[in-house]
N, CA, C and O atoms as a GROMACS GRO file, in nm:
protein
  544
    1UNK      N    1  -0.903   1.693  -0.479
    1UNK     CA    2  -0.818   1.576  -0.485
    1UNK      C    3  -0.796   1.541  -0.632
    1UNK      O    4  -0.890   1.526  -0.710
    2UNK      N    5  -0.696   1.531  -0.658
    2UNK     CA    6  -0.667   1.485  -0.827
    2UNK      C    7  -0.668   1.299  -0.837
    2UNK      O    8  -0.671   1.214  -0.747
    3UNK      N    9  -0.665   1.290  -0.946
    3UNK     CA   10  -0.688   1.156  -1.036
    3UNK      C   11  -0.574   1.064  -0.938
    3UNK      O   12  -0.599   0.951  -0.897
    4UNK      N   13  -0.473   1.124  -0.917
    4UNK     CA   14  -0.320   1.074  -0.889
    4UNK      C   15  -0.356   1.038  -0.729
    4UNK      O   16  -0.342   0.921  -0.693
    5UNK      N   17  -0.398   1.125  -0.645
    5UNK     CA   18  -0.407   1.092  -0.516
    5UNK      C   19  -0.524   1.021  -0.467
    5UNK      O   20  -0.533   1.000  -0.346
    6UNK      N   21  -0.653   0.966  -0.578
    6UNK     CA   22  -0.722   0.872  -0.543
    6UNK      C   23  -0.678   0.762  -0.521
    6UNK      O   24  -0.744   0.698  -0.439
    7UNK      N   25  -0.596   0.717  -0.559
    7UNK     CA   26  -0.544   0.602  -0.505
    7UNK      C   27  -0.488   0.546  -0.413
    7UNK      O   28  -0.537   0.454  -0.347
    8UNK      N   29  -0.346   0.611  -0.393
    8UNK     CA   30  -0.373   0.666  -0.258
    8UNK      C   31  -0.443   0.651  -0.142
    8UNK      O   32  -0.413   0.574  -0.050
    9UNK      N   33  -0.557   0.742  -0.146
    9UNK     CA   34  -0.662   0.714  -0.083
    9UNK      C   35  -0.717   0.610  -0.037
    9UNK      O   36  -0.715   0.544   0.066
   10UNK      N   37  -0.788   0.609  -0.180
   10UNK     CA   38  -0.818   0.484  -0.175
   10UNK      C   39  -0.791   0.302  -0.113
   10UNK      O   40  -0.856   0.208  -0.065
   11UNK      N   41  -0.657   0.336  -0.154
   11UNK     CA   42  -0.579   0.217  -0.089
   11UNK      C   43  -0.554   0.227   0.032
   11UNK      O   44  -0.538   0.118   0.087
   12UNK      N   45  -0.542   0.337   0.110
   12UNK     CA   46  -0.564   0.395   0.262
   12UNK      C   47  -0.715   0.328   0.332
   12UNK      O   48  -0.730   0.249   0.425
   13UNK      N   49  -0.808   0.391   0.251
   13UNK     CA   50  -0.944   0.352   0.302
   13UNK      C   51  -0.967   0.225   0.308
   13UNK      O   52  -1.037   0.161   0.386
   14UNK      N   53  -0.892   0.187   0.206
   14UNK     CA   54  -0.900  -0.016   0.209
   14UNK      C   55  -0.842  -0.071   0.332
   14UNK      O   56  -0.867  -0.177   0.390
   15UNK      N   57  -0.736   0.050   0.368
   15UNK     CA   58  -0.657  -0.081   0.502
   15UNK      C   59  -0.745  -0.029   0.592
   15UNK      O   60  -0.762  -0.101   0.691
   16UNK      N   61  -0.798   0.059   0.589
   16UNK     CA   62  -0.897   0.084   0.719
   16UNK      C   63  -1.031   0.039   0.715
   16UNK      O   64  -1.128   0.088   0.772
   17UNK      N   65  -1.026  -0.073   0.631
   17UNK     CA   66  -1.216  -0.118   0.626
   17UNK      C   67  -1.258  -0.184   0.737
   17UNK      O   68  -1.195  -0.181   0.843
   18UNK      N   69  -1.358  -0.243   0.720
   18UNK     CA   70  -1.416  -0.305   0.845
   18UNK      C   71  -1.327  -0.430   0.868
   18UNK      O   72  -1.267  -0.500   0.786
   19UNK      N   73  -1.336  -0.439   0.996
   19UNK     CA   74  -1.280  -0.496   1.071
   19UNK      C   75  -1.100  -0.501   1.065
   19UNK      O   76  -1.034  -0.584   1.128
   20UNK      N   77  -1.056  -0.419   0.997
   20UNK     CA   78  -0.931  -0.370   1.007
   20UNK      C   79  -0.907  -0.256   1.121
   20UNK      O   80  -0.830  -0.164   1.095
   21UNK      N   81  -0.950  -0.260   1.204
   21UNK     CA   82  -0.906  -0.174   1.298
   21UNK      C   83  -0.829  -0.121   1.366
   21UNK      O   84  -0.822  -0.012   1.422
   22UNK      N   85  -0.728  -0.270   1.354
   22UNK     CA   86  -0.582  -0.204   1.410
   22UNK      C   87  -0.505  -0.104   1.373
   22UNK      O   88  -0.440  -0.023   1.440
   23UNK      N   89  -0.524  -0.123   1.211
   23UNK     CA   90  -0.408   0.025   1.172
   23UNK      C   91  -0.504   0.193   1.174
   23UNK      O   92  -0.513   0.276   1.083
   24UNK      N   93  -0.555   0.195   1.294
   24UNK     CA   94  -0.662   0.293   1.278
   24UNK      C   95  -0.582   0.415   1.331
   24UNK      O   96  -0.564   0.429   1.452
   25UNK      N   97  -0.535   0.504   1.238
   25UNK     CA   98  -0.444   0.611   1.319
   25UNK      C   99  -0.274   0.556   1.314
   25UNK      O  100  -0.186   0.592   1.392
   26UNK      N  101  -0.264   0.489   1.237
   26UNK     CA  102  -0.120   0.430   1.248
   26UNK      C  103  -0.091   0.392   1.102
   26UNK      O  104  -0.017   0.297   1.074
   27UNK      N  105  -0.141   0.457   1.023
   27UNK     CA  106  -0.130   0.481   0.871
   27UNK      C  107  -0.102   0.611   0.813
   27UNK      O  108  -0.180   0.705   0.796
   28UNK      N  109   0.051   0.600   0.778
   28UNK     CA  110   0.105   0.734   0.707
   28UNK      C  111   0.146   0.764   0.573
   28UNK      O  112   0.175   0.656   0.520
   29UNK      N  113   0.164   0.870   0.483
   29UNK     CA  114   0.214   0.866   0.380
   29UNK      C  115   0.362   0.922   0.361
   29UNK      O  116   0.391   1.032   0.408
   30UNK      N  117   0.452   0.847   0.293
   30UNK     CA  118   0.580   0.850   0.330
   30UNK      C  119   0.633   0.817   0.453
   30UNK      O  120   0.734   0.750   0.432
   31UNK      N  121   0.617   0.830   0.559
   31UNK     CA  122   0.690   0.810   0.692
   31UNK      C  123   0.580   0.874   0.817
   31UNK      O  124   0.486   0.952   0.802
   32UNK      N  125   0.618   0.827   0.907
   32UNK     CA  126   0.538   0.899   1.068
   32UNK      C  127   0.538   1.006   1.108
   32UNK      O  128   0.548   1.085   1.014
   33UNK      N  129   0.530   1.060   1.216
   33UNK     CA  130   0.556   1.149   1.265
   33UNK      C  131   0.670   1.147   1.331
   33UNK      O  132   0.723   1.044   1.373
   34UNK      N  133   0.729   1.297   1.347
   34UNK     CA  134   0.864   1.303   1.427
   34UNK      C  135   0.768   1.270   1.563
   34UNK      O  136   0.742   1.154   1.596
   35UNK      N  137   0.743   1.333   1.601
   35UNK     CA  138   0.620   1.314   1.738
   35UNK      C  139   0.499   1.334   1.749
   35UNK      O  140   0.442   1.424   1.689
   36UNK      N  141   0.445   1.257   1.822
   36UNK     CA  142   0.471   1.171   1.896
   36UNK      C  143   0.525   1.032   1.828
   36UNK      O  144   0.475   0.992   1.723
   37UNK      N  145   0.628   0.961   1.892
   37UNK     CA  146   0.645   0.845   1.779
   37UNK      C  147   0.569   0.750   1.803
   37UNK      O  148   0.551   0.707   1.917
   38UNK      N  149   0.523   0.712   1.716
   38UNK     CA  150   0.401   0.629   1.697
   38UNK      C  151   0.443   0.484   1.744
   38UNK      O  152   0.555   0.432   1.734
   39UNK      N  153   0.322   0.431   1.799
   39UNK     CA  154   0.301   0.315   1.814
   39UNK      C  155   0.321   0.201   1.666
   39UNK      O  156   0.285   0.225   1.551
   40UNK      N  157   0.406   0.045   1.732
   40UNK     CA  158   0.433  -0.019   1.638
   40UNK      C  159   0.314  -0.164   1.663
   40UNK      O  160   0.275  -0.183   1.778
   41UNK      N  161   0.281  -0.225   1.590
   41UNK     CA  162   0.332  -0.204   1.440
   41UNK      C  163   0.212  -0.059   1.368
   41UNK      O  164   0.108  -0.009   1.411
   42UNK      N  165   0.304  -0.034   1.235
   42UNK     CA  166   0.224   0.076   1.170
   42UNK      C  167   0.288   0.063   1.016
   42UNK      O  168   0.400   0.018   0.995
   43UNK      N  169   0.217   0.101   0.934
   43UNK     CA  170   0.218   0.129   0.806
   43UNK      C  171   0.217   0.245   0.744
   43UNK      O  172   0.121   0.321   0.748
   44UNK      N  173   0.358   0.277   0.662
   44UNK     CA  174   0.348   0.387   0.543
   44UNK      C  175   0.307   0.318   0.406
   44UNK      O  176   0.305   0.204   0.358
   45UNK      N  177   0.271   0.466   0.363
   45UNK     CA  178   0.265   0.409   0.191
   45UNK      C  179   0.300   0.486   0.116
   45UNK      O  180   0.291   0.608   0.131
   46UNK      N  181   0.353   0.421   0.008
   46UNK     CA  182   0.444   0.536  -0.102
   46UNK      C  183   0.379   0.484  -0.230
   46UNK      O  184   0.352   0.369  -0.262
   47UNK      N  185   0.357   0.616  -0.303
   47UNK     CA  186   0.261   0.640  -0.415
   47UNK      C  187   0.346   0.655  -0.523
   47UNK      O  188   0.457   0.706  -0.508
   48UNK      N  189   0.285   0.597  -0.684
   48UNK     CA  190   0.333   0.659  -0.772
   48UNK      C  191   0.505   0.568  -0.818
   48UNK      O  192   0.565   0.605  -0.919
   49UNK      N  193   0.552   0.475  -0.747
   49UNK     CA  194   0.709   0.407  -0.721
   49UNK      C  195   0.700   0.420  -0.890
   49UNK      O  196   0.798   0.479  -0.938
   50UNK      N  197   0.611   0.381  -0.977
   50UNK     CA  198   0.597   0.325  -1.100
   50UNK      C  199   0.483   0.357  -1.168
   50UNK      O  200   0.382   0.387  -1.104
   51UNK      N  201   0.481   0.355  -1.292
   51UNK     CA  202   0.369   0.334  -1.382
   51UNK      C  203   0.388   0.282  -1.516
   51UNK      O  204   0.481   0.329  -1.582
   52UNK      N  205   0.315   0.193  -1.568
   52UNK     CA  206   0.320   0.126  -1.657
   52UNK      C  207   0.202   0.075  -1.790
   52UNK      O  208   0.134  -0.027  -1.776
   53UNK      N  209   0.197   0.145  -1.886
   53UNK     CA  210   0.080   0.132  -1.950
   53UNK      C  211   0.055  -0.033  -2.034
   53UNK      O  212   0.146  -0.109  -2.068
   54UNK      N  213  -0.102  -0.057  -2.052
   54UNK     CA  214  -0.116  -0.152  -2.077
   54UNK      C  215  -0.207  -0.109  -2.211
   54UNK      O  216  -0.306  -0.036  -2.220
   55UNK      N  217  -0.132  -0.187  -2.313
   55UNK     CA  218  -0.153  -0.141  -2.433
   55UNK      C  219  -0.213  -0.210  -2.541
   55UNK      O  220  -0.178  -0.328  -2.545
   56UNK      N  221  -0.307  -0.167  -2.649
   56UNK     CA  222  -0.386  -0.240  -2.731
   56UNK      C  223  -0.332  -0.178  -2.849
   56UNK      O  224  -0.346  -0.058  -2.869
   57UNK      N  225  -0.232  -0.302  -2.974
   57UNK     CA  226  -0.196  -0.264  -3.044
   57UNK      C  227  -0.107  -0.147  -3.010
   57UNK      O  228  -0.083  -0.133  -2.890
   58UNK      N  229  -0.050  -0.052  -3.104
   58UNK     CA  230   0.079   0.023  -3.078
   58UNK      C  231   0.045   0.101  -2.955
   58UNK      O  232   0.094   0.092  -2.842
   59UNK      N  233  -0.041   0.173  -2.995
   59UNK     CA  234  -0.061   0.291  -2.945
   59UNK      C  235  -0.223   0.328  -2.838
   59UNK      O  236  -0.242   0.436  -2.781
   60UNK      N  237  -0.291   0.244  -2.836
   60UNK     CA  238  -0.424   0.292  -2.782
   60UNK      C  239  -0.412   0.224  -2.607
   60UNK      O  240  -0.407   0.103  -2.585
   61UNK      N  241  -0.411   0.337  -2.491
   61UNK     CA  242  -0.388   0.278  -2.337
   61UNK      C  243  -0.529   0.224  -2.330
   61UNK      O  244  -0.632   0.286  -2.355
   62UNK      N  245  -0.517   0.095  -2.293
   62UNK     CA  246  -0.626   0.008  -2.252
   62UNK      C  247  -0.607   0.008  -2.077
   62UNK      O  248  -0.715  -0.010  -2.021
   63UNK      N  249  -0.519   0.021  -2.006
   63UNK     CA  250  -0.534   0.060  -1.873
   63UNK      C  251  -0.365   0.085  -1.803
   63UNK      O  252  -0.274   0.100  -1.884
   64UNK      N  253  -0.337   0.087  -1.671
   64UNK     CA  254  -0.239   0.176  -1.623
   64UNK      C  255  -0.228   0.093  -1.523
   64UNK      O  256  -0.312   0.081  -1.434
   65UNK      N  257  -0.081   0.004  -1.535
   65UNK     CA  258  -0.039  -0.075  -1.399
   65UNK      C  259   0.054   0.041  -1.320
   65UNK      O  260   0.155   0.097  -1.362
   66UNK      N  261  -0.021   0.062  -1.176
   66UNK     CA  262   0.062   0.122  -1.086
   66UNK      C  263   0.105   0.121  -0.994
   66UNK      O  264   0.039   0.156  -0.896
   67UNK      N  265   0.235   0.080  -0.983
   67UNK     CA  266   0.310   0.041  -0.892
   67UNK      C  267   0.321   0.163  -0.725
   67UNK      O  268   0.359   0.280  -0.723
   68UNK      N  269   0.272   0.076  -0.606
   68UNK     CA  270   0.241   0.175  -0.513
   68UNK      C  271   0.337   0.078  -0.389
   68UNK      O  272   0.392  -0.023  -0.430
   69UNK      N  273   0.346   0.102  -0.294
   69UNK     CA  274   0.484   0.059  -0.186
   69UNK      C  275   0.362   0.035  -0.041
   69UNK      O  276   0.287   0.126  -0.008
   70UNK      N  277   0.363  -0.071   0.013
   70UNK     CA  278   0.349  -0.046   0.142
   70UNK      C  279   0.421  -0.132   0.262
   70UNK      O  280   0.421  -0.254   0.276
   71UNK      N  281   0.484  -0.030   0.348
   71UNK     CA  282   0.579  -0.058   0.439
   71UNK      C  283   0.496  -0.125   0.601
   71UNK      O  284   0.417  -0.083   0.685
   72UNK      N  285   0.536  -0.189   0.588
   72UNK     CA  286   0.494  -0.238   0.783
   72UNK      C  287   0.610  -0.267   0.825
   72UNK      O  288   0.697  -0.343   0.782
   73UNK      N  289   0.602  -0.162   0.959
   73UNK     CA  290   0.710  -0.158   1.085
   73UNK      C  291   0.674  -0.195   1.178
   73UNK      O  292   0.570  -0.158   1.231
   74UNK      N  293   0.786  -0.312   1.241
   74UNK     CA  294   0.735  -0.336   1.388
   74UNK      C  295   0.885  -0.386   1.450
   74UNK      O  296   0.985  -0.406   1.382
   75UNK      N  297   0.872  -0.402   1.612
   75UNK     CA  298   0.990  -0.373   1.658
   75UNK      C  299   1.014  -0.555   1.636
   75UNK      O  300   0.944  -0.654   1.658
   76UNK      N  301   1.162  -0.527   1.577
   76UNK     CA  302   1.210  -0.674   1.562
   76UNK      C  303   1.191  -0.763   1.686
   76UNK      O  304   1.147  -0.875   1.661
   77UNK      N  305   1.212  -0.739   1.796
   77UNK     CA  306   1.166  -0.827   1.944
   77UNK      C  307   1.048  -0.902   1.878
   77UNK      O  308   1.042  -1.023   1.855
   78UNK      N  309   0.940  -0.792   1.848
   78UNK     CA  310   0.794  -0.853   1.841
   78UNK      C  311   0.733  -0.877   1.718
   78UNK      O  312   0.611  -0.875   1.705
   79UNK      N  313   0.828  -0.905   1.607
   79UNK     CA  314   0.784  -0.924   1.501
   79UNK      C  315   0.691  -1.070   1.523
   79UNK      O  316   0.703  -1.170   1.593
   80UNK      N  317   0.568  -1.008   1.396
   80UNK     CA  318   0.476  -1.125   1.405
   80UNK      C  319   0.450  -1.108   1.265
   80UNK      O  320   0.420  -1.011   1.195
   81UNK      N  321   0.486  -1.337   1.226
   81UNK     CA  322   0.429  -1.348   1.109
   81UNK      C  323   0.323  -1.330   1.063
   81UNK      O  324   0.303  -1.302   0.945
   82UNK      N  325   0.216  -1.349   1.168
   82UNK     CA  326   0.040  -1.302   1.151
   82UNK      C  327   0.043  -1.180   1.132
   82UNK      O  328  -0.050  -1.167   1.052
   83UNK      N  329   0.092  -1.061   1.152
   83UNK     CA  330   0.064  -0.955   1.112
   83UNK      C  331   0.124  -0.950   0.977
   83UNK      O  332   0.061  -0.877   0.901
   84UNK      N  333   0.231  -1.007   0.924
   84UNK     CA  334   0.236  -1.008   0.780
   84UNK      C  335   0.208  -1.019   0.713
   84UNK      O  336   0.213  -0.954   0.609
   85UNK      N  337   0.132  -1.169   0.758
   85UNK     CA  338   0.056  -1.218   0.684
   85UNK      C  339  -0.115  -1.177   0.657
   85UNK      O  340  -0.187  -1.213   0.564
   86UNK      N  341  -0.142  -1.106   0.754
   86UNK     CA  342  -0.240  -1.039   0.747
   86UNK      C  343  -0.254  -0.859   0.621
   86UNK      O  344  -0.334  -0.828   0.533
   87UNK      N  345  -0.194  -0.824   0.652
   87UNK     CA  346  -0.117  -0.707   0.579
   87UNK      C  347  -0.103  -0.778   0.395
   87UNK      O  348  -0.121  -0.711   0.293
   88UNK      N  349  -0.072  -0.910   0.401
   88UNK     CA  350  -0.028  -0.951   0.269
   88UNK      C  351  -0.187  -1.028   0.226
   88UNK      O  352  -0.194  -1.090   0.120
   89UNK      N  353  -0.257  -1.021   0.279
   89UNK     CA  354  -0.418  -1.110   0.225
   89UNK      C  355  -0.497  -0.970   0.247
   89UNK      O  356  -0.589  -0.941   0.170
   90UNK      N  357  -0.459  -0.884   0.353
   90UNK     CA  358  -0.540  -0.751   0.292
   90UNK      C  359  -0.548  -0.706   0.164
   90UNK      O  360  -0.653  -0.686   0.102
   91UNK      N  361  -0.421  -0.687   0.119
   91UNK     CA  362  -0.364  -0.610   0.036
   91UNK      C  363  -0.403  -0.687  -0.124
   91UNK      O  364  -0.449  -0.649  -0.232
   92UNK      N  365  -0.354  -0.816  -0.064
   92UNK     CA  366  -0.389  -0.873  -0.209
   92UNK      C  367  -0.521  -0.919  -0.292
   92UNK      O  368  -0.562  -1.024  -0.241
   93UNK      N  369  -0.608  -0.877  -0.409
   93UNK     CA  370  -0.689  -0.901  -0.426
   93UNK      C  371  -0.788  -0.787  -0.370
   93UNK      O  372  -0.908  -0.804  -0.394
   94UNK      N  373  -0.750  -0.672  -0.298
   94UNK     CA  374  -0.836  -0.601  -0.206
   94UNK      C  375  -0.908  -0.477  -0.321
   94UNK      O  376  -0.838  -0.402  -0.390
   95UNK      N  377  -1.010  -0.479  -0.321
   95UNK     CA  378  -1.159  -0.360  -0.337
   95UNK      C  379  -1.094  -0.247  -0.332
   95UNK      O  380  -1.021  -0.268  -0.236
   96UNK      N  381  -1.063  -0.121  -0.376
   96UNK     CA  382  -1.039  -0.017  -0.328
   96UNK      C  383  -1.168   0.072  -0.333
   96UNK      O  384  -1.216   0.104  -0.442
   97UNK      N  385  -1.235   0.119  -0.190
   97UNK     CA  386  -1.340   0.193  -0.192
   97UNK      C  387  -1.345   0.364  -0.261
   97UNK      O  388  -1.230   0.410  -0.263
   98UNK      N  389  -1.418   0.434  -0.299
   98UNK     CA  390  -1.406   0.563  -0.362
   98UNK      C  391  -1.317   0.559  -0.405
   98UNK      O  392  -1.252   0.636  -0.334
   99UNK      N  393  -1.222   0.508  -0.513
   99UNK     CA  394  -1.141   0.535  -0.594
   99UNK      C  395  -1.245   0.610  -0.703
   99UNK      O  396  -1.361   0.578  -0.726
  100UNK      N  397  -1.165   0.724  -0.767
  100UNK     CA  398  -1.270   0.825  -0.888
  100UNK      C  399  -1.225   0.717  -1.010
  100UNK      O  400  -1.297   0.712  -1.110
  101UNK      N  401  -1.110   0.633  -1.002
  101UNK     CA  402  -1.098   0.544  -1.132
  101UNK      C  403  -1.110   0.433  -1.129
  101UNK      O  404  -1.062   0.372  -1.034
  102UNK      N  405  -1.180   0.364  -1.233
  102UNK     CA  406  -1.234   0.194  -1.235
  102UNK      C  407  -1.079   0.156  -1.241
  102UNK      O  408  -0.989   0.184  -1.321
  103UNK      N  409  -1.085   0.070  -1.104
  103UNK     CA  410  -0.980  -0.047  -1.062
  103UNK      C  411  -0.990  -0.224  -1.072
  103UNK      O  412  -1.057  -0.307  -1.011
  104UNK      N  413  -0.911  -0.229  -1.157
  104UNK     CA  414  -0.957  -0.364  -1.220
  104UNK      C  415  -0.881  -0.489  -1.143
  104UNK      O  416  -0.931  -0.601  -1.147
  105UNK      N  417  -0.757  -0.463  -1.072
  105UNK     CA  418  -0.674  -0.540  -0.988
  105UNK      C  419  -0.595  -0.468  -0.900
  105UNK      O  420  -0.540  -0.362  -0.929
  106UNK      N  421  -0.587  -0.540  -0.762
  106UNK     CA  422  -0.510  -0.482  -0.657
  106UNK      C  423  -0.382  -0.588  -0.677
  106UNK      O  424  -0.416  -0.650  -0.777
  107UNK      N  425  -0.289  -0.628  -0.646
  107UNK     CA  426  -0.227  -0.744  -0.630
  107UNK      C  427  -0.067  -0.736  -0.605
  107UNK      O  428   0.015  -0.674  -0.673
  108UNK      N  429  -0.046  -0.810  -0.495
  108UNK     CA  430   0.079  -0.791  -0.408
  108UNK      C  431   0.225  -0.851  -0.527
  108UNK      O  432   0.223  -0.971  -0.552
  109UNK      N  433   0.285  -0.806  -0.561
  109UNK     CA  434   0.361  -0.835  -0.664
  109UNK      C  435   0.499  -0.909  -0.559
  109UNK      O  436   0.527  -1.027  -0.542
  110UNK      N  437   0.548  -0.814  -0.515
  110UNK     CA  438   0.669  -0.894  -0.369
  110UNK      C  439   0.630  -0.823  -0.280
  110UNK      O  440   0.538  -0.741  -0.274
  111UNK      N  441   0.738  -0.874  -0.174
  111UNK     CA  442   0.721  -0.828  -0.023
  111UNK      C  443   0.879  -0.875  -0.027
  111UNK      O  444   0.925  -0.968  -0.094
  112UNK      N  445   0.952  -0.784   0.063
  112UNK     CA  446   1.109  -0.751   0.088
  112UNK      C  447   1.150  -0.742   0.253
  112UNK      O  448   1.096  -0.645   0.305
  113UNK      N  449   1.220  -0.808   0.332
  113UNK     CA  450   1.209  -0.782   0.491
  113UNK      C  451   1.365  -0.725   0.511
  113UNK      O  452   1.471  -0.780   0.482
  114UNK      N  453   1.346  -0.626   0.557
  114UNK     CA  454   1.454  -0.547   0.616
  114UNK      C  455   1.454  -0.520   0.760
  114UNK      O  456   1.358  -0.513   0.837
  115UNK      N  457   1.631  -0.499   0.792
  115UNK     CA  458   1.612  -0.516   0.954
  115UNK      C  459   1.702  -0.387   0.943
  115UNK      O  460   1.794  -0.387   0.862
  116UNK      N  461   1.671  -0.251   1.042
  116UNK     CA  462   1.730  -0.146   1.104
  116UNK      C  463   1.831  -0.134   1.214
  116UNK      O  464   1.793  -0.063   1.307
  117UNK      N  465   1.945  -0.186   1.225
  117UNK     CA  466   2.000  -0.225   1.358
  117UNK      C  467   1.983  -0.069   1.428
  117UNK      O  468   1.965  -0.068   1.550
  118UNK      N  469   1.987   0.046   1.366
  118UNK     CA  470   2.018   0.137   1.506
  118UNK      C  471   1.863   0.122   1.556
  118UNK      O  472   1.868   0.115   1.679
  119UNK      N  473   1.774   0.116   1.527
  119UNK     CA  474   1.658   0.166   1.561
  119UNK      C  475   1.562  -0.026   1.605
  119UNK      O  476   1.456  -0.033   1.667
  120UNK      N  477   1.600  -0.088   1.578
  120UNK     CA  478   1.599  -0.215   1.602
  120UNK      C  479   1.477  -0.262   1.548
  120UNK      O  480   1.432  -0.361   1.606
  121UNK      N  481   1.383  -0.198   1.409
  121UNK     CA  482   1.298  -0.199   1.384
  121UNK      C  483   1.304  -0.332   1.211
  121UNK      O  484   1.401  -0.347   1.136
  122UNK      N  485   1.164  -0.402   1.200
  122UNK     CA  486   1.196  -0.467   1.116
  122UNK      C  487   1.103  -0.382   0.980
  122UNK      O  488   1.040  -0.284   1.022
  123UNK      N  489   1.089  -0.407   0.834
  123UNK     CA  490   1.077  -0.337   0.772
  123UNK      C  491   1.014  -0.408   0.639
  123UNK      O  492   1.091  -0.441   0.549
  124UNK      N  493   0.881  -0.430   0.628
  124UNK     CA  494   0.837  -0.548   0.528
  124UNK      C  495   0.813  -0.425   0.408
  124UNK      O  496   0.778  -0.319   0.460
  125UNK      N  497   0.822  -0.421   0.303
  125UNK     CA  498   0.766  -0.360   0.168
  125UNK      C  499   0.696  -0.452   0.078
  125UNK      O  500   0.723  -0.556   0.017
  126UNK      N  501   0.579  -0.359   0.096
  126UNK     CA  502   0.494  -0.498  -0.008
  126UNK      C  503   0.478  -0.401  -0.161
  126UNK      O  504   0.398  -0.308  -0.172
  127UNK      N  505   0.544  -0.433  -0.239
  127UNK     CA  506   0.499  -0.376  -0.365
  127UNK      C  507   0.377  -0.430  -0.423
  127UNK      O  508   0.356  -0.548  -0.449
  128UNK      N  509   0.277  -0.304  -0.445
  128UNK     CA  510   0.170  -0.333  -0.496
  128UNK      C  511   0.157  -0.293  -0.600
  128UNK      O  512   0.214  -0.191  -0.640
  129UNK      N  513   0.052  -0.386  -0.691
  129UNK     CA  514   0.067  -0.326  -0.834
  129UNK      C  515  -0.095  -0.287  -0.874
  129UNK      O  516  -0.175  -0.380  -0.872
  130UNK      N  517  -0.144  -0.146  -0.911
  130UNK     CA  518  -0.274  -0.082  -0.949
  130UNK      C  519  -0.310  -0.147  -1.042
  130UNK      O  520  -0.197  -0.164  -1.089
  131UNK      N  521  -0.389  -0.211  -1.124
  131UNK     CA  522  -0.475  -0.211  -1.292
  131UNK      C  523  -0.541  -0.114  -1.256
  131UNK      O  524  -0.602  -0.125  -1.150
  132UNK      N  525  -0.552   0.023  -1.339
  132UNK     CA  526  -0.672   0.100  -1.328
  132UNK      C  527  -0.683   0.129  -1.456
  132UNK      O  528  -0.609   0.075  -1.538
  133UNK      N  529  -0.788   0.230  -1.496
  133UNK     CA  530  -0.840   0.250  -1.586
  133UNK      C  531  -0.824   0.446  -1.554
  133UNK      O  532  -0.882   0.499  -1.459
  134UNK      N  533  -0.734   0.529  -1.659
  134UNK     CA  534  -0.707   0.613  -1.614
  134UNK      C  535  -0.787   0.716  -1.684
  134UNK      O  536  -0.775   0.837  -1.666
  135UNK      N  537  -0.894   0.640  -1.786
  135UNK     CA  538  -1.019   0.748  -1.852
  135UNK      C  539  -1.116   0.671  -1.844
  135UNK      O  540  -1.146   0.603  -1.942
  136UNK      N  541  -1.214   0.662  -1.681
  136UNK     CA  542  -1.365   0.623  -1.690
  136UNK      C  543  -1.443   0.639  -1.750
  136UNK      O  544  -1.552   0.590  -1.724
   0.00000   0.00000   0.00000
């Protein structure tokens, strides 16, 4: 596993901590499966959207804001603000477990709601933003 996909990870393993159980198996990277189609609600995540160094004086990286995407889908009928809002207090402020790099902040920067008319699905993006430290 490289430096790049701990996070990733990491941020995966976070939505699956304890007592997060619902998204157990309903967490993808980039998009779902063609089949079986998955049960809603569910979460992708997209890695890497951004990166941004945080800098001491000109030139010396003091750490690495990285911008990472996570999507929750659920069918517009049954959209629930509790699950948003749940998804948005996970996320924010959240621990990332086995990350290989010291993570200094998790933190929900926006959240965006989109609606799919063919597919009738609703579409939250929570942009998240990494502090890490990219030489432990």
């Amino acid at each position: 596993m490289s430096s790049d996909d701990s996070l990733t990870t990491a941020l995966r393993r976070g939505l699956l901590g304890p007592g997060n159980y619902e998204w157990k198996g309903r967490i993808w990277l980039d998009g779902p499966p063609e089949s079986p189609k998955p049960r809603r609600p569910y979460l992708t995540l997209t890695d890497f959207v951004g990166e941004t160094p945080r800098l001491q004086g000109d030139t010396r990286v003091l750490a690495r804001e990285r911008l990472m995407q996570v999507e929750l889908w659920q069918h517009a009928a049954d959209e629930s603000p509790a699950v948003i809002r749940r998804v948005h207090d996970l996320l924010d402020n959240m621990l990332l477990p086995g990350a290989f790099e010291h993570v200094y902040r998790v933190r929900v920067r926006n959240v965006v709601r989109s609606f799919e008319p063919d597919s009738k699905l609703t579409q939250h993006v929570f942009d998240v933003a990494v502090t890490h430290n990219p030489h432990p």
